[in-house]
C-alpha positions as CSV (number, residue, x, y, z in Angstrom):
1,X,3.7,-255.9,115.6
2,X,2.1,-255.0,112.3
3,X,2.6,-251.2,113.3
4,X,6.4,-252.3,113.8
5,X,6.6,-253.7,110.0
6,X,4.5,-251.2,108.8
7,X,7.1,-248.5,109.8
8,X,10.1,-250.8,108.5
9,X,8.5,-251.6,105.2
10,X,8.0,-247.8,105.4
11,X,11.4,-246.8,105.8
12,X,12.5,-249.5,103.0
13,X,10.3,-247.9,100.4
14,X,11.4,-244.8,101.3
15,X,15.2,-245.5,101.4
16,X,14.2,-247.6,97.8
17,X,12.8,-244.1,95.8
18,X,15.9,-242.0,97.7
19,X,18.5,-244.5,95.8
20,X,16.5,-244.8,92.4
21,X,16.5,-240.9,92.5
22,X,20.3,-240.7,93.2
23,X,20.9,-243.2,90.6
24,X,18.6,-241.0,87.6
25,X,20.6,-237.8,88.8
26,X,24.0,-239.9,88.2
27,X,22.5,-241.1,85.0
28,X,21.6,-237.6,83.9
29,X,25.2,-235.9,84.8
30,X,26.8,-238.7,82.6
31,X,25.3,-238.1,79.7
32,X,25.1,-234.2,80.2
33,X,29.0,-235.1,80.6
34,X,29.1,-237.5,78.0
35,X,28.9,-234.3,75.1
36,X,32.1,-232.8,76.3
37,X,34.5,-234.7,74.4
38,X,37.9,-233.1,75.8
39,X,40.2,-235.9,76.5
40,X,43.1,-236.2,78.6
41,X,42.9,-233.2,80.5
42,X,43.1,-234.5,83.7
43,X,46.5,-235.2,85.8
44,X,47.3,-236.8,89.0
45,X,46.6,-240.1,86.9
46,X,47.9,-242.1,89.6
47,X,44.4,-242.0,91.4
48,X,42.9,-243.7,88.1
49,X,44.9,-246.9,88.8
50,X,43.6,-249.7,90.9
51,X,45.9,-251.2,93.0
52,X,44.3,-254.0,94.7
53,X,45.2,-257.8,93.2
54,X,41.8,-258.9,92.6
55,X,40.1,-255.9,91.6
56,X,42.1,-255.7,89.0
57,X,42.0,-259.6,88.1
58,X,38.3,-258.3,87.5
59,X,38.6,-255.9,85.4
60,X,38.1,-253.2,88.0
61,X,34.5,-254.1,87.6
62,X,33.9,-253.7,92.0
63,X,31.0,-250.7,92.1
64,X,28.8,-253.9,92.9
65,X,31.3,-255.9,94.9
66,X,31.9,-255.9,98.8
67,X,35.2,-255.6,99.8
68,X,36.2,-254.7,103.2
69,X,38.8,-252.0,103.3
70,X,40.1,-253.0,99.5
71,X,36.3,-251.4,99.1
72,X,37.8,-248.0,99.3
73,X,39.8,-248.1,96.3
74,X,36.4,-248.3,94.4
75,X,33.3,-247.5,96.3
76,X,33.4,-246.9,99.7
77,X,29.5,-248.6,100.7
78,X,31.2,-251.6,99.6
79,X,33.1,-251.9,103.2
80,X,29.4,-251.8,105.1
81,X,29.1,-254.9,105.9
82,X,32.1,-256.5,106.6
83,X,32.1,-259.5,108.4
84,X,35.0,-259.4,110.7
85,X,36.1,-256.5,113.1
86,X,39.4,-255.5,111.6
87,X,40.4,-255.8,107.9
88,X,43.9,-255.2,106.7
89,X,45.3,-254.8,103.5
90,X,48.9,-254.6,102.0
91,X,49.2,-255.0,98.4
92,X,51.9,-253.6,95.2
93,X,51.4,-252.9,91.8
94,X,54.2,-253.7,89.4
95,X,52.5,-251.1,87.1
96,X,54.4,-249.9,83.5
97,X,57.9,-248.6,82.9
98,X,58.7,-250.1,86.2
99,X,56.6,-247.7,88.2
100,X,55.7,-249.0,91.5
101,X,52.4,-248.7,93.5
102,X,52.2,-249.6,97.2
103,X,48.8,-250.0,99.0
104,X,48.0,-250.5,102.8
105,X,44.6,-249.9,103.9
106,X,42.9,-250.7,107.1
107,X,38.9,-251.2,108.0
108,X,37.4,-251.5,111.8
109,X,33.7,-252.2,112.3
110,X,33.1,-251.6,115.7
111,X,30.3,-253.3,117.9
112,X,30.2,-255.8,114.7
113,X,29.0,-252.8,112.2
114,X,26.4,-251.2,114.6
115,X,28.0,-247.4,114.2
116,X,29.1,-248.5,110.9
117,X,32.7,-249.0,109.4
118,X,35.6,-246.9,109.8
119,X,38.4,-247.1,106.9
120,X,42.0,-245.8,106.0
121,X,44.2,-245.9,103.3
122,X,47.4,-245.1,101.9
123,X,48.6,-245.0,98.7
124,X,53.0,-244.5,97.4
125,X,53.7,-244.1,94.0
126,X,57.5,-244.8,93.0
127,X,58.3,-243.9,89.2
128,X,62.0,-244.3,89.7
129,X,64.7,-242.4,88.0
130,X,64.2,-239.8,85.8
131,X,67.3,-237.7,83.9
132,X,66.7,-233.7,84.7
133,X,67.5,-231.4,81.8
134,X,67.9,-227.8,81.4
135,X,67.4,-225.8,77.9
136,X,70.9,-224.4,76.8
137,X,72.8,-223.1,73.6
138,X,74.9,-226.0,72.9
139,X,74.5,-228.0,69.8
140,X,72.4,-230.4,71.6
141,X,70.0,-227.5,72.8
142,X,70.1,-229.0,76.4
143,X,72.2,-230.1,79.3
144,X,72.0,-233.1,81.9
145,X,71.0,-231.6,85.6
146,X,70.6,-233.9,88.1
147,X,68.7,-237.4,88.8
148,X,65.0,-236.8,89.6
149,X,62.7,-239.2,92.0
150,X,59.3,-238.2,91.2
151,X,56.7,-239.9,93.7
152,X,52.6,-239.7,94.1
153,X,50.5,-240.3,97.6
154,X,47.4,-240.4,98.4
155,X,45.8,-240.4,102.1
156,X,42.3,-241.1,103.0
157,X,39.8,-241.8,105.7
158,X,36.6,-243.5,104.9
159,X,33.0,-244.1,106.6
160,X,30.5,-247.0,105.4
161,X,27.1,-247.7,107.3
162,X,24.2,-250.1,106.1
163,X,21.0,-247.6,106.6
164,X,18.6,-251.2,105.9
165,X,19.5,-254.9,105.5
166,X,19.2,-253.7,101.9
167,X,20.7,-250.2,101.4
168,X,24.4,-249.2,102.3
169,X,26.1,-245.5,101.5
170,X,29.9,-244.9,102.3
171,X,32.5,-242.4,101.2
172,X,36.1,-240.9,101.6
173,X,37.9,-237.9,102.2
174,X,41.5,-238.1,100.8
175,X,44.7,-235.7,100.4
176,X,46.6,-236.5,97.4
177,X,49.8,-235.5,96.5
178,X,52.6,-234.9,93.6
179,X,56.0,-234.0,93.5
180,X,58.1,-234.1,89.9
181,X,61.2,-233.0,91.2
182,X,63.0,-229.4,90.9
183,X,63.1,-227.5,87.9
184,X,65.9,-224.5,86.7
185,X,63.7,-221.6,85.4
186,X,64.1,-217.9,84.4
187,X,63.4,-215.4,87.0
188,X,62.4,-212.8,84.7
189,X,64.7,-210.2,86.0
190,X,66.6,-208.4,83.2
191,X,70.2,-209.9,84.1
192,X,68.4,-213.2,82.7
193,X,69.2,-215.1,86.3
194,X,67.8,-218.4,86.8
195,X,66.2,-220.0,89.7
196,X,65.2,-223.3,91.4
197,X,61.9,-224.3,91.7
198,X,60.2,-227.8,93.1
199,X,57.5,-228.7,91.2
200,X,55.1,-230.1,93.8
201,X,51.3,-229.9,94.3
202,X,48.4,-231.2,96.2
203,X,44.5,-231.6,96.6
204,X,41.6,-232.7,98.4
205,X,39.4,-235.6,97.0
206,X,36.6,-237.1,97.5
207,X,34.6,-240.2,96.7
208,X,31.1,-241.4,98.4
209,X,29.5,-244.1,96.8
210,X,26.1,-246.9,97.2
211,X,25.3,-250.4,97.2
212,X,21.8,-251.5,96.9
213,X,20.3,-255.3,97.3
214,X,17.5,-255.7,95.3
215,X,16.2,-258.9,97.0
216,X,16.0,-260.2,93.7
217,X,18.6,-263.5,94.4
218,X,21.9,-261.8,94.7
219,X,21.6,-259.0,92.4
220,X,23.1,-255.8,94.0
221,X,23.4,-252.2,92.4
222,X,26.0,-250.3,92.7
223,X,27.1,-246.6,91.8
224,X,30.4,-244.2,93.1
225,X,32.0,-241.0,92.3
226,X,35.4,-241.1,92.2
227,X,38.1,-238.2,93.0
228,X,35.7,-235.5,92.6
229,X,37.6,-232.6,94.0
230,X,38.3,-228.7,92.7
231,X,40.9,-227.7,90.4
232,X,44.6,-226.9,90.4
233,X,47.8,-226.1,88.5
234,X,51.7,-226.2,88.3
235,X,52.1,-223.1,86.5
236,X,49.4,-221.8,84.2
237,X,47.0,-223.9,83.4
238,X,44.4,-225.7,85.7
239,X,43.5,-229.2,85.7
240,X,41.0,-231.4,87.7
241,X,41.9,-234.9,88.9
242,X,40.3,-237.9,87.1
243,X,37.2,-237.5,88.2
244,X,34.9,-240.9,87.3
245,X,31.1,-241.9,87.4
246,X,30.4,-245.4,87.6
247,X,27.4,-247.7,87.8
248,X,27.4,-251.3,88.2
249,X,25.9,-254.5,88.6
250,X,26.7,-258.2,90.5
251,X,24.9,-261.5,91.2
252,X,26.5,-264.8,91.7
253,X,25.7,-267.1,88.9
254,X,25.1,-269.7,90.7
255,X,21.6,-269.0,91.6
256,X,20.2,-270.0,88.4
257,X,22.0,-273.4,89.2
258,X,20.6,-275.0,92.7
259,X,22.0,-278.1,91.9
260,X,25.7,-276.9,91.6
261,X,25.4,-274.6,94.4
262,X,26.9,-275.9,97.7
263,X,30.2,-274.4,98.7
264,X,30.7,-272.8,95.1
265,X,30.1,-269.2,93.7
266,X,30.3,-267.8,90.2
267,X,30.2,-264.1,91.0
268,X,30.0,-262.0,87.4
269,X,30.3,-258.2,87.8
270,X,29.7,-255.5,85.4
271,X,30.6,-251.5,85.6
272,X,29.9,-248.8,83.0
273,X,32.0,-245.8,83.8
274,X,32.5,-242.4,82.7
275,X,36.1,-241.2,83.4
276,X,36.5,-237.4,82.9
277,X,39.0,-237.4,80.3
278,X,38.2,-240.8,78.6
279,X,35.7,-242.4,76.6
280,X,32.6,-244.3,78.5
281,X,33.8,-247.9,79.3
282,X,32.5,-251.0,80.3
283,X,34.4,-253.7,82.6
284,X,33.2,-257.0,83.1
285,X,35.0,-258.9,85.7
286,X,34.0,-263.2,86.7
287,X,34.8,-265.1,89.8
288,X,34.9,-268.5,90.8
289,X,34.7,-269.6,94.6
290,X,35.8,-272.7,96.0
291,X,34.9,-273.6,99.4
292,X,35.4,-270.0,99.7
293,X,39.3,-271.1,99.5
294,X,40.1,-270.7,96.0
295,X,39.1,-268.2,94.0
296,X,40.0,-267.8,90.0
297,X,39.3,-264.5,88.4
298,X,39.2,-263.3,84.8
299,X,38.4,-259.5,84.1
300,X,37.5,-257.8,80.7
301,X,38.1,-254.1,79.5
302,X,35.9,-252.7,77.1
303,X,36.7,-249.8,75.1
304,X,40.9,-249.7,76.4
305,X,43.7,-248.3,74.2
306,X,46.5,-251.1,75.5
307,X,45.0,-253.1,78.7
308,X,41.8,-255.4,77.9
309,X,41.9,-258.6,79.2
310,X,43.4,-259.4,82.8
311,X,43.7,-263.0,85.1
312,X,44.4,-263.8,88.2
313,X,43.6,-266.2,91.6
314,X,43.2,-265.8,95.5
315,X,43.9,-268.3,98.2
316,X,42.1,-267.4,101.9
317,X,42.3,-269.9,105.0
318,X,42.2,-268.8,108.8
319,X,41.5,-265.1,108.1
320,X,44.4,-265.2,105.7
321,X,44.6,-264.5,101.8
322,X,46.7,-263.7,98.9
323,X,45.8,-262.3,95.7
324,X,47.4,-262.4,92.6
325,X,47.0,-260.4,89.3
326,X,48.4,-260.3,85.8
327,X,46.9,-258.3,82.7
328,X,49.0,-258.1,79.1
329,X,49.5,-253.8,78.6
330,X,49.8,-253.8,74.8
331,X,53.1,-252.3,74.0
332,X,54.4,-251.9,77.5
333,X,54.5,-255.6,77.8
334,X,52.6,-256.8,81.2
335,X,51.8,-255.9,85.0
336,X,51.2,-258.0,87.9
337,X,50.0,-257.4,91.5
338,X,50.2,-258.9,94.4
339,X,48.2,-258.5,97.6
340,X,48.1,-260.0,101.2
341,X,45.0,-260.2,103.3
342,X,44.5,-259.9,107.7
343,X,41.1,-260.1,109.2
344,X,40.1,-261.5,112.1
């Protein structure tokens, strides 16, 4: 028996120094990143939006927070230890300038987690309507074409396993996609003809992320890289997608109060994040639990141009949930998001 824990408190310590040494290499490439200060240069922005109702009510601060399939969105450890077999989720972002993001993502956790967690997601972007115009030698300078339809996906397939009752690793593999509608361009020949040409690209990403219990109360650690993938191009120049570090932190508040404890939660989250064509940010994100029932959210966005602050609430009864968020956008008034809930 003592051999037995011997060999697990082994293989704890050892899986302990493998996830403090991931965490200083992290740490190093963000601030070896942190002295190139080129900014927005990345495109596929789409990928850069969460999508998920309460995620966003928090802030987006979920590097720390387990999620079932939602999980993927952010860091893909965070669907290790999910406690039913199949999760299911279906959500839609009313996002700015009436662009529409759809989300359905699906988890299954086999023999109750014992080969881990299998995920998949899908992502739709709808921008709607956009006017096509064509350079010509009117007094204008252009010409109306046609009506465009731009539209963004994203598909992935995800894999989360908890290595110890402490330590979980996950990530993603995900084609990612862009079309902006057809263009009328020169074709260089010396008659000066034109020709048609659809403007559409795509890439491979990938995220893998790390969720680590310190045994300390509830306190987890967190850490993800987000959409790291190679480069590509429309027509000249390259451009990477937005590729993001982040590192967080989450404990439930209500350990430091026994006496209001019970059926109640006060989960507080925190992320700092390097984005690859923004400034470092921090997110802080704060949920209350209600006989696991209700939940009320407030996130907070440190460091933002136009979105800071961000509410919202979730409901959940008989494997069923729905989560609701809203978050002022400066000048382009307000978005909200909605997302439904299946697990059983």
């Amino acid at each position: 028996m003592r051999r037995l824990n011997s060999k697990a408190e082994g293989k704890e310590t050892a899986m302990r120094r493998i996830y403090w040494v991931i965490v200083m290499a992290l740490l190093m490439v963000v601030v070896v990143r942190a002295e190139d200060t080129k900014l927005a240069q990345t495109g596929f922005q789409f990928m850069s939006v969460g999508s998920d109702a309460r995620g966003s009510a928090l802030g987006s601060a979920m590097t720390a927070v387990e999620m079932g399939c939602g999980s993927m969105q952010y860091n893909p450890a965070g669907m290790a230890r999910m406690k039913k077999m199949v999760d299911i989720t279906i959500g839609q972002n009313n996002w700015i300038d009436n662009i529409k993001y759809n989300l359905v993502s699906v988890a299954v956790s086999p023999s109750g987690g014992r080969y881990g967690v299998i995920g998949v997601s899908l992502l739709a972007v709808d921008y709607g309507e956009v006017q096509g115009t064509m350079v010509w030698e009117n007094e204008q300078g252009y010409i109306d074409t046609e009506i465009l339809h731009p539209s963004s996906f994203s598909a992935g397939i995800g894999y989360a396993k908890t290595l110890t009752n402490k330590f979980a690793v996950g990530g993603q593999v995900k084609i990612a996609g862009q079309q902006l509608g057809k263009s009328v361009v020169p074709t260089g020949d010396a008659d000066d003809s034109l020709k048609v040409k659809r403007n559409v690209q795509t890439a491979i990403a990938y995220d893998f992320g790390t969720l680590y219990k310190t045994g300390f109360k509830s306190l987890v650690f967190g850490m993800s890289v987000n959409n790291f993938s190679r480069e590509i191009k429309y027509e000249t120049e390259n451009f990477e997608l937005p590729l993001t570090f982040k590192i967080g932190i989450s404990i439930d508040l209500m350990d430091f109060m026994p006496q209001m404890g019970g059926r109640q939660s006060l989960v507080m989250s925190v992320d700092a994040t390097h984005p690859r064509d923004y400034p470092e940010q921090m997110n802080i994100g704060l949920e209350y639990g209600f006989h696991e029932m209700l939940k009320l959210r407030m996130g907070y966005m440190l460091v933002s141009d136009e979105q800071n602050i961000s509410f919202g609430f979730g409901l959940q009864k008989y494997g069923i949930g729905i989560d609701y968020a809203y978050a002022p956008f400066g000048v382009f008034d307000n978005i909200q998001m909605f997302t439904l809930r299946f697990n059983y």
